[in-house]
C-alpha positions in Angstrom: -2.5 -30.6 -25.6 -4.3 -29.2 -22.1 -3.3 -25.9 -20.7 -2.7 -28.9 -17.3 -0.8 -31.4 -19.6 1.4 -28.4 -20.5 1.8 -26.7 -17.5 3.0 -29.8 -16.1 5.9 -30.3 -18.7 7.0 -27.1 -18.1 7.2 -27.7 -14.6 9.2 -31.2 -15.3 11.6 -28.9 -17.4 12.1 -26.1 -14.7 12.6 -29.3 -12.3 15.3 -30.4 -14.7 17.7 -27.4 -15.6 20.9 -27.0 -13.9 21.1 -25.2 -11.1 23.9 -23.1 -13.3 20.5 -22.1 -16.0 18.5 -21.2 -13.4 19.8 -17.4 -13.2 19.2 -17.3 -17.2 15.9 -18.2 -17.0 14.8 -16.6 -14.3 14.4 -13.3 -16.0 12.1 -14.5 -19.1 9.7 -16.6 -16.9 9.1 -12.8 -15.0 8.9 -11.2 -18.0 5.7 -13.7 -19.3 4.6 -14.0 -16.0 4.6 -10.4 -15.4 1.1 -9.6 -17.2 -0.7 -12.2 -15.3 0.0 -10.4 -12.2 -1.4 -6.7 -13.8 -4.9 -7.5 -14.8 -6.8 -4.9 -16.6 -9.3 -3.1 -14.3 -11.9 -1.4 -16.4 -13.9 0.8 -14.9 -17.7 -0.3 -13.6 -20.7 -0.1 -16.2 -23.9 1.4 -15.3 -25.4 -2.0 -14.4 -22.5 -2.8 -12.1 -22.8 1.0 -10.4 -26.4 0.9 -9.7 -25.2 -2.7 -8.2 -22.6 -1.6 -6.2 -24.6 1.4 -4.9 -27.8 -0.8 -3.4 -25.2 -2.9 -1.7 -23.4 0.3 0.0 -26.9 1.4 1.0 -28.4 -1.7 2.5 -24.6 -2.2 4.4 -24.9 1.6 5.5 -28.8 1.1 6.6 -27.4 -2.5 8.3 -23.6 -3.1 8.6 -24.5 -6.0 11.4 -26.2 -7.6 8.4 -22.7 -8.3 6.7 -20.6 -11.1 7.0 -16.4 -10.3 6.5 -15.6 -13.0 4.0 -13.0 -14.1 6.3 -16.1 -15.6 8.2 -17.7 -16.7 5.2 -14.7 -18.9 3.8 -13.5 -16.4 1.3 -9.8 -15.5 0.3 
């Protein structure tokens, strides 16, 4: 079974419980839900510093140069 195949009979389940179950459940579907929304943030390697660095350089040297991704499409 697909992650799509299942996520869409969960939602035809959630559609279908009483609006009395809906309090009960509420509190589990937070608990699994709740790791998604705390990702692990490791810290940057030494690749991804020295990356990181150039780009504060070149937008210090030219911040003109820079598009905010608003501009650019980006959420």
């Amino acid at each position: 079974m697909t992650t799509a195949v299942l996520r869409k009979e969960l939602h035809t389940i959630i559609d279908t419980i009483p609006d009395r179950s809906l309090p009960a459940v509420k509190p589990l579907l937070t608990y699994i839900a709740e790791d998604y929304w705390k990702p692990i943030t490791e810290p940057a390697n030494s690749e991804e510093s020295a990356m990181i660095e150039k780009r504060v350089k070149e937008y210090e040297k030219d911040p003109a140069s820079f598009v905010p991704r608003k501009k650019r499409g980006i959420k």
